[in-house]
C-alpha positions in Angstrom: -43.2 119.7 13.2 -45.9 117.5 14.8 -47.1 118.8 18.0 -47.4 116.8 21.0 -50.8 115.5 20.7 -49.9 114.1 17.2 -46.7 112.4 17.8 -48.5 109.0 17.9 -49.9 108.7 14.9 -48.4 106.8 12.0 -47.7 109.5 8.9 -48.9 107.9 5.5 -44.9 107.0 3.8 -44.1 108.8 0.9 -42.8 106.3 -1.4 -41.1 108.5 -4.3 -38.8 109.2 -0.9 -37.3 105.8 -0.9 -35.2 104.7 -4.0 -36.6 102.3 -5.8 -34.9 98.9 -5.0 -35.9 99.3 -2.0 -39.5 99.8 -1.7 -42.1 97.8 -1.1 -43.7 95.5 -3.8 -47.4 96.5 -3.7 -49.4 93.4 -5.6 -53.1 94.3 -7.0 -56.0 92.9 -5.3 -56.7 90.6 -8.0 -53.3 89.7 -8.2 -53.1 88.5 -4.7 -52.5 84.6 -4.4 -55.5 84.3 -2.5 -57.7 86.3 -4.4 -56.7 84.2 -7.6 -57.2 81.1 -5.6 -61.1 82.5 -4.5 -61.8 83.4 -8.1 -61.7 79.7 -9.0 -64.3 78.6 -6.7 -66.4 81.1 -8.2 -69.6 80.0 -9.8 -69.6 80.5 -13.5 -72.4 81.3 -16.1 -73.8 78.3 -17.3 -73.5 79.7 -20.9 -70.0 81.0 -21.0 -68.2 81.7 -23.8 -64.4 81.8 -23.7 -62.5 81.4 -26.6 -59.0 79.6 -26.5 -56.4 79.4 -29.0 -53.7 76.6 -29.3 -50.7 78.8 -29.6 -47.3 78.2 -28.1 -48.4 82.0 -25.5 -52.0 80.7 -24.9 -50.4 77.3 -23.2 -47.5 79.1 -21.7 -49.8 81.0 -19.8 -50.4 78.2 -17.4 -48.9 76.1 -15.3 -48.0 72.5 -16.2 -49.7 69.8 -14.5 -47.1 69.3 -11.4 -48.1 72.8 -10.5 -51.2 74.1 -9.1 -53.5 75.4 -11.6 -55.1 78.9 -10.9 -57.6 81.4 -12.9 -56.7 84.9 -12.7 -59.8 87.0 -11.9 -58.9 90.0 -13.3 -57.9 88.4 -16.8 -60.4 90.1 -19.1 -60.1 87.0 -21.5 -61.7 85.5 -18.7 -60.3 81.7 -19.5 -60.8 78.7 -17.3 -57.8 76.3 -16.1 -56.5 74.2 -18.6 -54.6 70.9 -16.7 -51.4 70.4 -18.1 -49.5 71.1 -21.8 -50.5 69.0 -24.6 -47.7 67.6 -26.9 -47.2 68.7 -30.1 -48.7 65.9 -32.0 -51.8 66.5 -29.1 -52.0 69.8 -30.6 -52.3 69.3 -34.0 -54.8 66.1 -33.8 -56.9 67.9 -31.3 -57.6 71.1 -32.9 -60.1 73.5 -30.8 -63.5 72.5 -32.0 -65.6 76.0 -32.9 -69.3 75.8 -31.7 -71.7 76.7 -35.3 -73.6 79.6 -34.9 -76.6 78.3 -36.5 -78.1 75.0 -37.4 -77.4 74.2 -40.8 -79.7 75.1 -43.8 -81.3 72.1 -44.4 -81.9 71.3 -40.5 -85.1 70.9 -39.2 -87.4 70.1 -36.5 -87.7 66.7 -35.2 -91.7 66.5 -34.7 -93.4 62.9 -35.1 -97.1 61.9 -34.4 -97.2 65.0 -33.3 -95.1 64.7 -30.6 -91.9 67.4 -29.6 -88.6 66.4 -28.9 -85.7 67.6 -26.8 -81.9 66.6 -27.0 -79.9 66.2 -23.9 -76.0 65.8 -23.9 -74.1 64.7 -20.9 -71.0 65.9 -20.3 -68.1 65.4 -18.4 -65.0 67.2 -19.0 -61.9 66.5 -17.5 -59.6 68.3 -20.4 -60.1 70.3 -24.0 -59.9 67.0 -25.8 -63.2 65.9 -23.8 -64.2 69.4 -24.9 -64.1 68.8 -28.2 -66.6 65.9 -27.4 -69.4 67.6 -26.2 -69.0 70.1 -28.6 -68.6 67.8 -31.7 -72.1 66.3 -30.4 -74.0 70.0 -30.2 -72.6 70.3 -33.5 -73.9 67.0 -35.1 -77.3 67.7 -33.3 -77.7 71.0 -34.9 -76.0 69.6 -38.5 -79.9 67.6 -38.9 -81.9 69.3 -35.9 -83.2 72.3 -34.7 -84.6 71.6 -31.9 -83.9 72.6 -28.1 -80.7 70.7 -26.8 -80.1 70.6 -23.0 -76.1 70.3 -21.7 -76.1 69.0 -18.4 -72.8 69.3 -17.0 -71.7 66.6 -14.3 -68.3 67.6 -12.7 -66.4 69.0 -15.0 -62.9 70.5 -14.2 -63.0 72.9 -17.1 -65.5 74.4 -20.0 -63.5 76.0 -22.9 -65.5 76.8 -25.9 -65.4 79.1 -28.9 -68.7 80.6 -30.4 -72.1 80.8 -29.0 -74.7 78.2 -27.9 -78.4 78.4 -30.1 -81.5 77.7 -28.4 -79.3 75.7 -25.6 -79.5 75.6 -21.9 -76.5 74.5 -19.5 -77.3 72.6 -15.6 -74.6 72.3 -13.8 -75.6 69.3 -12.1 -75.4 69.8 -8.2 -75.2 65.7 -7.9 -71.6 65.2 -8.6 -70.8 61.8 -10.1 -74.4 60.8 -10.7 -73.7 60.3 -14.2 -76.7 58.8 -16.6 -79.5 58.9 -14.2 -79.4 63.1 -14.3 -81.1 63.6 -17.9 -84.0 61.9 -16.7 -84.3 63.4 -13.3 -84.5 66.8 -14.9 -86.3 65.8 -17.7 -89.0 65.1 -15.0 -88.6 68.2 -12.9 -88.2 70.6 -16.3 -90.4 68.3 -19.1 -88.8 70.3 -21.6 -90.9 68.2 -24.4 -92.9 65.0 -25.1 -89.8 63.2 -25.9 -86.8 63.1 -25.0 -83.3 62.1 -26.7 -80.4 61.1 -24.5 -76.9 61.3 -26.2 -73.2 61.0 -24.0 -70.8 63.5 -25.0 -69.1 60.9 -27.2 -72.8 59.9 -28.9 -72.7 62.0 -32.1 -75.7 62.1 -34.9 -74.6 60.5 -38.0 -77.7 61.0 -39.8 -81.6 62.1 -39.3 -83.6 59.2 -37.4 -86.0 57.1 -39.5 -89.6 56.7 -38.6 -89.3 53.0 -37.5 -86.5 54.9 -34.7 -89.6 56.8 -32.9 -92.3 55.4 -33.3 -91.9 53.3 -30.0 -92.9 55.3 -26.6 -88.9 54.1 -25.7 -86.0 52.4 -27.7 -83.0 51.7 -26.4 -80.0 53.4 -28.4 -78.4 50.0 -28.0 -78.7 47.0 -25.6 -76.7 44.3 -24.2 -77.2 41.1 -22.6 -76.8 40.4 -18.7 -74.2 37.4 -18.6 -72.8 37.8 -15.1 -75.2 36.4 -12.0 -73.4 39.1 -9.7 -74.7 41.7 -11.2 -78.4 40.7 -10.0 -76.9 40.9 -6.7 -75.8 44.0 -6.7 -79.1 45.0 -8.2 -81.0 44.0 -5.9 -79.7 46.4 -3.1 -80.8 49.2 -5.5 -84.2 47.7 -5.9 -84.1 47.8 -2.2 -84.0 51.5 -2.2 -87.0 52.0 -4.0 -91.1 52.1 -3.1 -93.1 49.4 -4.1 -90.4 46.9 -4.8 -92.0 43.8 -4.0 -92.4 43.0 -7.6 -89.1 44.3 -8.7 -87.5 42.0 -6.0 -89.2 38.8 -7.4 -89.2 39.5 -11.0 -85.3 40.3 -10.9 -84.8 36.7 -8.8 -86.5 34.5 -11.4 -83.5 33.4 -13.5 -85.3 32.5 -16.4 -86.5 35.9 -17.5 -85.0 37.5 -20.1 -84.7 40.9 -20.1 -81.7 43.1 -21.4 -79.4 46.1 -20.2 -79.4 49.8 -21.8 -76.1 50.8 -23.0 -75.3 54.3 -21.3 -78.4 54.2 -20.0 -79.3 56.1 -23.4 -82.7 56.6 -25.0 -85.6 58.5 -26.7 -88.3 58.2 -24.3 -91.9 59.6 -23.7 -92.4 61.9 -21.4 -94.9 59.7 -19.7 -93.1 56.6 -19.1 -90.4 58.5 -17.1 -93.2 60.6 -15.0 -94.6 56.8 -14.5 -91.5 55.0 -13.3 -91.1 57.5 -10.7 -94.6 57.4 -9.5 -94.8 54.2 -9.3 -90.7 53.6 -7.6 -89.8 57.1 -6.9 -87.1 55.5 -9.4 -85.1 58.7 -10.1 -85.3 60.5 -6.6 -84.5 57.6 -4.9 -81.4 56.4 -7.0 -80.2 59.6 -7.6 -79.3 60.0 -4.4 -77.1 56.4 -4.4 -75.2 56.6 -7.5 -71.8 58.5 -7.4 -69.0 55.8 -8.9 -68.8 54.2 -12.7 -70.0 51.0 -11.1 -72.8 52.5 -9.6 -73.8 54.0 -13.0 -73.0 50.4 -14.6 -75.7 49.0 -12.3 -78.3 51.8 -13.4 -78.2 51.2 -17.0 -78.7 47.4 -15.7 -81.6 48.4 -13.7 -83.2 50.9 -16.2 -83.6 48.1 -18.7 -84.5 46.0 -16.0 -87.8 47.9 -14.6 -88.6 48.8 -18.3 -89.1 45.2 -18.9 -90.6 44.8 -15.8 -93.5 47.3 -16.7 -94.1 45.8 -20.4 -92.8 48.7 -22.5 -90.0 47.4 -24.3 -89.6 43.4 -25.1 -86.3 41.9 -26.7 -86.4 44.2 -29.7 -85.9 47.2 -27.5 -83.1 49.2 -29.4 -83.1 50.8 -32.6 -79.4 49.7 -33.3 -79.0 46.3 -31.5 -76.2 45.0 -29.3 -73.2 47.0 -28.1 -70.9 44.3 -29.1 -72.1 44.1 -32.3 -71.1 48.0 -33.0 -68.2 48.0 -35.2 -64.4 47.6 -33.3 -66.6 49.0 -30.2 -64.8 49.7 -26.7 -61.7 50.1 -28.6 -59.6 52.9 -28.0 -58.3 53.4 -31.8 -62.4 54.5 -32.2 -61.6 58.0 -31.2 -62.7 60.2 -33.0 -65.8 61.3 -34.8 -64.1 60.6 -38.5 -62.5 57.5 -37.6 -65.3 56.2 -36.2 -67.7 57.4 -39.7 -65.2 55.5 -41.6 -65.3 52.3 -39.9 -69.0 52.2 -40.0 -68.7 52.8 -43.8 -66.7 50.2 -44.4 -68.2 47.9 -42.3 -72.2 49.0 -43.8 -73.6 49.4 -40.1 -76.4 51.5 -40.5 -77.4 53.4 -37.3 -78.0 57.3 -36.4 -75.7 57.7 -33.6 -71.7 57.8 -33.5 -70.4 55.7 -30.8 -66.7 56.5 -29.9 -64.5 55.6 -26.9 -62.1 57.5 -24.9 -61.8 55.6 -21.9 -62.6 58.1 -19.2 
């Protein structure tokens, strides 16, 4: 019997002493609602490796997309939130794309006038059938190429893969939304090579680049023609933005200049020529900062070809596979995938290194 000193104190309760229905429920630590909900703000590792499966129970393990979605911490599978359930016809034309181990036997190094070369993919994934983009593009670098690739990752909501990234780095980009403009501001603070070669997650290599392809200090991918006088306009409160504009301002007001767009903003490009523009405009640092929307990043790839022209380094032949609109049934939504889109250019004989598909994100 407690003496009279101790009579306050809360005894510890015996559980086996209460029948079962009626004790307490005791929930895990990492079981804990807010726990769970914590875990997902975590910061991942850049270079994660998770490996899904498209099975009825993998789905079924999370919520469907009316629900909030939550990662379990203490899952030792350690597998990021997937939004939503696909269908079953989803399922079965949107198989989970396996990263390749190695570059292929007959890949090699991309080296020309003596010059190295990096790849950089942009990525943006919203759900695993944007996965399978970026992947599919790793994939078709390493299919011809050895060389470094650099993933930078701009807002993505999820990152499911399955295998192991070779001689690949992963920046999670801390300027959300900032799209195209973010694989030459960290080719300029990193200068991973001499050159480098800009792909979009839905850019994949269809074949190795010919000589003629390089041998320029920077080719467009593709180009297109400015057509409507509002987009000057808009333009020209970017220019505003940047150091020694006086010359930008004027030569982008003089009507009869002719001087093209860069689709995606996409190019191989010296080293130098992007160290240049942003001595000279503080090009990079300054937009960065300003572009966050899809019509902010429209206007870039406007202004990029813009200020190239303006400093003399490209003239009208500025891409290695012409205009946009002239890429077979391009901006059409049945040009999905990676094999659909092969067999159009087939049968239409367009010769170019790069895959061009559209998803509409």
């Amino acid at each position: 019997m407690s003496s009279w000193a101790n009579r306050g104190i809360p005894r510890k309760r015996d559980l086996s002493q209460i029948p079962e229905p009626f004790r307490p429920q005791i929930v895990p630590r990492a079981e804990r609602p807010e726990v769970i909900l914590s875990e997902t703000f975590q910061v991942k590792e850049a270079n994660e490796v998770i490996y899904p499966t498209f099975s009825d129970n993998f789905y079924d393990m999370y919520h469907s997309s009316n629900k909030t979605n939550t990662t379990n911490g203490a899952n030792t599978n350690n597998m990021n939130v997937i939004k939503g359930k696909p269908s079953e016809p989803d399922r079965r034309q949107y198989p989970v794309k396996r990263i390749e181990a190695s570059p292929a036997p007959n890949a090699i190094e991309l080296r020309y006038d003596g010059k190295s070369y990096v790849f950089v993919i942009l990525r943006h994934i919203r759900n695993t059938r944007d996965n399978d983009l970026w992947i599919t593009a790793y994939n078709k670098v390493r299919q011809f190429y050895t060389n470094k690739i650099i993933i930078i990752d701009d807002n993505s909501s999820i990152n499911t893969v399955n295998g192991k990234l070779v001689n690949t780095e992963v920046i999670m980009s801390e300027w959300n939304g900032a799209g195209e403009i973010l694989p030459y501001y960290y080719f300029l603070q990193h200068k991973w090579a001499d050159r480098m070669v800009f792909l979009h997650d839905s850019m994949f290599l269809h074949r190795r680049f010919k000589d003629a392809e390089l041998e320029k200090p920077v080719s467009f991918h593709w180009d297109f023609t400015i057509l409507d006088p509002s987009d000057t306009k808009k333009m020209s409160t970017y220019v505003s933005l940047l150091k020694n504009n006086e010359g930008l301002i004027e030569y982008l007001g003089h009507a009869s200049i002719t001087w093209k767009g860069c689709f995606g903003a996409t190019t191989i490009i010296d080293k130098e020529i992007v160290e240049s523009l942003e001595e000279q405009f503080g090009f990079f640092s300054k937009l960065i900062v300003a572009i966050r929307t899809r019509k902010d990043r429209q206007i870039f790839e406007r202004l990029l070809g813009m200020v190239l022209f303006f400093e003399g380094v490209v003239d009208t032949s500025c891409s290695n596979f012409g205009d946009i609109l002239s890429y077979p049934k391009a901006f059409e939504s049945e040009n999905q995938n990676v094999d659909t889109a092969a067999h159009i250019l087939h049968q239409r004989g367009y010769d170019t290194a790069i895959i061009k598909v559209w998803r509409g994100r």
